[in-house]
C-alpha positions as CSV (number, residue, x, y, z in Angstrom):
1,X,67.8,57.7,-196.3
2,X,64.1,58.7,-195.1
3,X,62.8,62.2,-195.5
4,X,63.7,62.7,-191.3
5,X,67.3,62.9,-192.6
6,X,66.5,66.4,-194.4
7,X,66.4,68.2,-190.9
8,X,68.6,71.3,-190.5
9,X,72.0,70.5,-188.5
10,X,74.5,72.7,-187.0
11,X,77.4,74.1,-188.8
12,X,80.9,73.3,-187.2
13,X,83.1,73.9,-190.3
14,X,86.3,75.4,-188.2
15,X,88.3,76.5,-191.4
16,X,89.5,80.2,-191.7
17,X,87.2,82.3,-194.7
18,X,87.9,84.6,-196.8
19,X,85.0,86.6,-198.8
20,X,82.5,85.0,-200.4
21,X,82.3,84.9,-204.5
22,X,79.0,85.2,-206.0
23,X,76.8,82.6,-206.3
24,X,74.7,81.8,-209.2
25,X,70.8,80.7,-208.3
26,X,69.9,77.1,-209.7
27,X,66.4,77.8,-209.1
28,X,65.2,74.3,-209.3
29,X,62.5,74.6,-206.4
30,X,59.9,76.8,-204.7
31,X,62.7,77.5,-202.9
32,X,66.1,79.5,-204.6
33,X,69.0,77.9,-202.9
34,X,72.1,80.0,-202.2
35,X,70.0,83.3,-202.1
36,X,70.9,83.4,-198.3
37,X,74.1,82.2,-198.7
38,X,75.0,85.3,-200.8
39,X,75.0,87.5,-197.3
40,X,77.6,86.1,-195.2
41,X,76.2,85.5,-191.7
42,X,73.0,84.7,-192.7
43,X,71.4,81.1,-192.1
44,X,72.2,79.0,-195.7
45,X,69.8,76.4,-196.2
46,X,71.6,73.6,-197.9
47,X,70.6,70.5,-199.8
48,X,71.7,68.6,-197.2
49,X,69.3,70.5,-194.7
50,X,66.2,70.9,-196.8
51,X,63.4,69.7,-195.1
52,X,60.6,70.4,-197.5
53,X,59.0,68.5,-200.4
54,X,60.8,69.6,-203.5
55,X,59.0,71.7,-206.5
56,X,58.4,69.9,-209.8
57,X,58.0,70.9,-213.0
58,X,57.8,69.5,-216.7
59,X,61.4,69.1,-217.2
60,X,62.8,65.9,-217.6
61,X,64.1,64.5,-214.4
62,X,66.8,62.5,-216.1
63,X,68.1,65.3,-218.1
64,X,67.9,67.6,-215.3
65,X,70.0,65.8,-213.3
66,X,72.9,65.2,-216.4
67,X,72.9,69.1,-216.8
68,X,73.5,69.8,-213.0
69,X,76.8,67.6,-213.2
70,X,77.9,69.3,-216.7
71,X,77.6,72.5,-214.4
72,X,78.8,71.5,-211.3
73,X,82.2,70.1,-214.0
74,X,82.4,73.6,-215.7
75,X,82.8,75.3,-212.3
76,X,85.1,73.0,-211.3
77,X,87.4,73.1,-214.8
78,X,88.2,76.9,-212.5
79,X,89.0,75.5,-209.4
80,X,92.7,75.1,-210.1
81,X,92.8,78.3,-209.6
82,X,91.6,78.3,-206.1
83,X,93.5,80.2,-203.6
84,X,93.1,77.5,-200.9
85,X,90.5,80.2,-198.8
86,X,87.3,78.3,-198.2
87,X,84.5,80.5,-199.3
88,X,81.8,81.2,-196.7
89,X,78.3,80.9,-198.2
90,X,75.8,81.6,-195.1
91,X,76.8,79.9,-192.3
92,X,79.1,77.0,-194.0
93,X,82.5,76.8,-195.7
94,X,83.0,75.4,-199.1
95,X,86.3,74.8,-200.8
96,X,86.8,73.1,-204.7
97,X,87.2,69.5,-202.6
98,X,84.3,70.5,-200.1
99,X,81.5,70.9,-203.3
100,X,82.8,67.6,-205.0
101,X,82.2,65.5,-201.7
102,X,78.9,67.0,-201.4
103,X,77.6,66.7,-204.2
104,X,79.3,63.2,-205.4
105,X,77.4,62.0,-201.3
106,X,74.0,63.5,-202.1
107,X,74.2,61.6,-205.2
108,X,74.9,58.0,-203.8
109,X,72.9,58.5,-201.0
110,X,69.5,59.0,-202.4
111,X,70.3,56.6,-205.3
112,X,70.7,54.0,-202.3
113,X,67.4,55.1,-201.2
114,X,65.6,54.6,-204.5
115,X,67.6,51.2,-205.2
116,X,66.0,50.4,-201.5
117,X,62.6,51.2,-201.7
118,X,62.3,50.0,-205.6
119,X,63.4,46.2,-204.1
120,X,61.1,46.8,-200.7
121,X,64.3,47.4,-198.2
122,X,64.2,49.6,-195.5
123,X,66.3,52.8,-196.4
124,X,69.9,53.5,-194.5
125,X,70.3,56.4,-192.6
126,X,73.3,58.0,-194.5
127,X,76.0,59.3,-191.7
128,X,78.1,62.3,-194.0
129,X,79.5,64.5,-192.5
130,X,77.9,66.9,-195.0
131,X,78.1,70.3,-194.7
132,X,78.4,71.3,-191.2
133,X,82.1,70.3,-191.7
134,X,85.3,71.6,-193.0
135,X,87.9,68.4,-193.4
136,X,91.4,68.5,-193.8
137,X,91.2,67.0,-197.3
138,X,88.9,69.7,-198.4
139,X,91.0,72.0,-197.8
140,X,93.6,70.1,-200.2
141,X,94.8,71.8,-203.5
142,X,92.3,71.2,-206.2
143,X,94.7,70.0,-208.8
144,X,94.1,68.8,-212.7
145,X,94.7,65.6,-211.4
146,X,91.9,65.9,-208.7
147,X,89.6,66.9,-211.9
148,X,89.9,64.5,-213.5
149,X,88.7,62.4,-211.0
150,X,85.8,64.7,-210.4
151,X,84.6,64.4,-213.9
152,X,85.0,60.6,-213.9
153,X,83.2,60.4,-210.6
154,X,80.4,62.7,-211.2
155,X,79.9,61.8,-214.7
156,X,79.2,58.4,-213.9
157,X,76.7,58.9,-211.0
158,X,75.1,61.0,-213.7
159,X,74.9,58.6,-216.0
160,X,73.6,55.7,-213.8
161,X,71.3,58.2,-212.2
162,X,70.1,59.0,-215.4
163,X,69.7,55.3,-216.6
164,X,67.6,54.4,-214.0
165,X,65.2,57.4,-214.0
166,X,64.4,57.0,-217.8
167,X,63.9,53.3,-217.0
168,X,61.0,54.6,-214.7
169,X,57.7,55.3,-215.9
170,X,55.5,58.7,-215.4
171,X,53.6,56.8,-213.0
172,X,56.6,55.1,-211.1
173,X,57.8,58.6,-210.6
174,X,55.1,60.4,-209.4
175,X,53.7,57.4,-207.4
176,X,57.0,55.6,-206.0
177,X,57.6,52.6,-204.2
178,X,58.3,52.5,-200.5
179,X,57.9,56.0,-198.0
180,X,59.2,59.1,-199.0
181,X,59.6,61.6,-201.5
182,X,58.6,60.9,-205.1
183,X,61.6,59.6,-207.5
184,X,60.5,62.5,-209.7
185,X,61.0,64.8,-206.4
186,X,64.3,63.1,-205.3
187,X,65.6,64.1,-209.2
188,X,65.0,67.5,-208.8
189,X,65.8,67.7,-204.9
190,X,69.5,66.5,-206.2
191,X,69.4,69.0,-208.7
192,X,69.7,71.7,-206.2
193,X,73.5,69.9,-205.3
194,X,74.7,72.7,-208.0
195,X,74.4,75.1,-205.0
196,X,78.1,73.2,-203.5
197,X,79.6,73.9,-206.7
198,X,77.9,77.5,-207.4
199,X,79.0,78.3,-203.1
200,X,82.2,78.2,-205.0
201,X,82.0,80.2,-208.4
202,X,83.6,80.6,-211.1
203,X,87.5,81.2,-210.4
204,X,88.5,82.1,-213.6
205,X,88.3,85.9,-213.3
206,X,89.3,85.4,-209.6
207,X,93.1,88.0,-209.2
């Protein structure tokens, strides 16, 4: 995907909400995300809606990225415990299922646009559904079984994620092929993805 994907779209998520739990700030930009999504009613702005070039920093972008999914997996090790009430976070609904899809599809899609521009191909425009909506299999039980899966899935895109960014050099990711953000920016743009999983909390001390 090009940078023009990153502008703001229109929530539709038509499940019923209950209230929110709290959200825990990844603070991996200029930007905090899930601050506004901690006031229900307020306008969230999502990974998949940021439209601004990402903050960097001297943390490895490799290793940034492998601790996001560790975090994203020790959130969801609670989600059996889910009481199968999407949790509003700003304007959107999330749900155990809901933060998996989101941040297993923000994953693939800008490693499609890295693998893209590092062999000179024109990026795809992804076509998720993202955010905006609520589907019927997010709204599924999140079961052991469906964690396991999660951790396979998320895991891996971790790892192949992290593969190909230490296979970079310093100047490859500040001063990346093809039109768009930096690599180094993408990795910590994809970082933020722990605002899904953090939309849903910790459930373990949830009655």
């Amino acid at each position: 995907m090009t940078n023009t994907e990153h502008a703001p779209a229109t929530a539709t998520a038509t499940a019923t909400a209950t209230a929110p739990n709290a959200l825990a700030a990844p603070g991996t930009s200029a930007r905090t995300p899930g601050t506004s999504a901690r006031t229900p009613g307020t306008s969230a702005r999502t990974p998949d809606t940021a439209d601004e070039v990402p903050a960097t920093d001297d943390r490895d972008p490799a290793r940034l990225l492998t601790a996001m999914v560790d975090h994203v997996l020790a959130l969801a090790a609670t989600w059996t415990a889910w009481d199968g009430h999407p949790v509003p976070a700003g304007d959107r609904l999330y749900t155990p299922h809901k933060a998996i899809r989101r941040v297993a599809d923000h994953m693939v899609d800008h490693l499609a646009e890295m693998e893209a521009r590092l062999v000179g191909e024109d990026t795809q425009p992804d076509h998720w559904h993202a955010s905006a909506t609520t589907t019927a299999a997010d709204l599924a039980p999140f079961t052991e079984a469906d964690l396991d899966e999660a951790r396979s899935r998320l895991t891996r895109l971790g790892r192949i994620w992290a593969n190909r960014l230490d296979a970079l050099t310093p100047d490859e990711l500040d001063r990346s092929a093809g039109t768009g953000w930096t690599f180094r920016q993408l990795a910590f743009h994809l970082a933020e993805s722990a605002y899904y999983a953090d939309s849903v909390g910790d459930l373990t001390a949830k009655p």
